[in-house]
N, C-alpha and C positions, 0 to 999 in steps of 0.2 A: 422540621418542615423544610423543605425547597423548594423553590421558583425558580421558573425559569421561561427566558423569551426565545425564542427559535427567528430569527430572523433572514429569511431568504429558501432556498428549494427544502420542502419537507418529503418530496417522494421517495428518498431512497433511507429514511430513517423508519426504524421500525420497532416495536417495543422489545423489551430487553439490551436494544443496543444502549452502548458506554456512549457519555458525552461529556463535556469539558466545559471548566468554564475560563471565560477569556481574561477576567478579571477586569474589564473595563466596564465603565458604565455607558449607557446607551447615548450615543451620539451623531452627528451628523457635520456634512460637512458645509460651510457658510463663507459671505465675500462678494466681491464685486464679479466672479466669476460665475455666480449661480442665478445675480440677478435677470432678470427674466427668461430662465429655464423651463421646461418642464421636469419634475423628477418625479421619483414612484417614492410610498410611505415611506421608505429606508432612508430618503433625502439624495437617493442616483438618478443622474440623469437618465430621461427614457430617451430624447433627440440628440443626436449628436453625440452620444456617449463618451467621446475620443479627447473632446476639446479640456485642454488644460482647467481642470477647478484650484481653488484657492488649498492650502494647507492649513487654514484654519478652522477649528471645528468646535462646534458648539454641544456641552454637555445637555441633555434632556436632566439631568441630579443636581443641576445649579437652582437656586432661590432666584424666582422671578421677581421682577420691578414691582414696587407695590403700588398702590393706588394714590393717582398725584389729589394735593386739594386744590378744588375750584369753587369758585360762587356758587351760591344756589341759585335754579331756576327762578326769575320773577315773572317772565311772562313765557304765555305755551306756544309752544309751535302751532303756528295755522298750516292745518296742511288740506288741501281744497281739492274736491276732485275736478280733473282737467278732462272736459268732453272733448273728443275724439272723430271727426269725420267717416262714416261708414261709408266704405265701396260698393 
């Protein structure tokens, strides 16, 4: 069995053609460079695409943070609803 992710223009692939693989695992790029960007699912910027990003990069294959311990709840959020002025 194989898998595989294609990531970026699929129009000019077509079935039977040959494909490679990169040997990397799927990543992106992070840092104080990317803070408040926009970018598309790949993690590239769509604005400004030119400005310097950081060189550091984060694996999507690394074990995430796990869940910290806190108190339990003792009492519930009141949450009220707030009437509103009609025009």
């Amino acid at each position: 069995m194989s898998g595989a992710f294609l990531f970026g223009d699929d129009t000019k692939i077509k079935e039977g053609d040959t494909v490679k693989r990169t040997k990397r695992v799927a990543s992106m790029p992070v840092g104080e460079a990317m803070i408040g960007r926009v970018i598309n699912p790949l993690g590239q910027p769509i604005e400004r695409p030119r400005i310097h990003q950081d060189k550091t990069i984060f694996s999507a294959g690394t074990q995430s943070a796990g869940v910290i311990q806190r108190q339990p709840v003792k009492q519930p959020l009141q949450n009220r609803p707030q009437s509103r002025p009609t025009a």
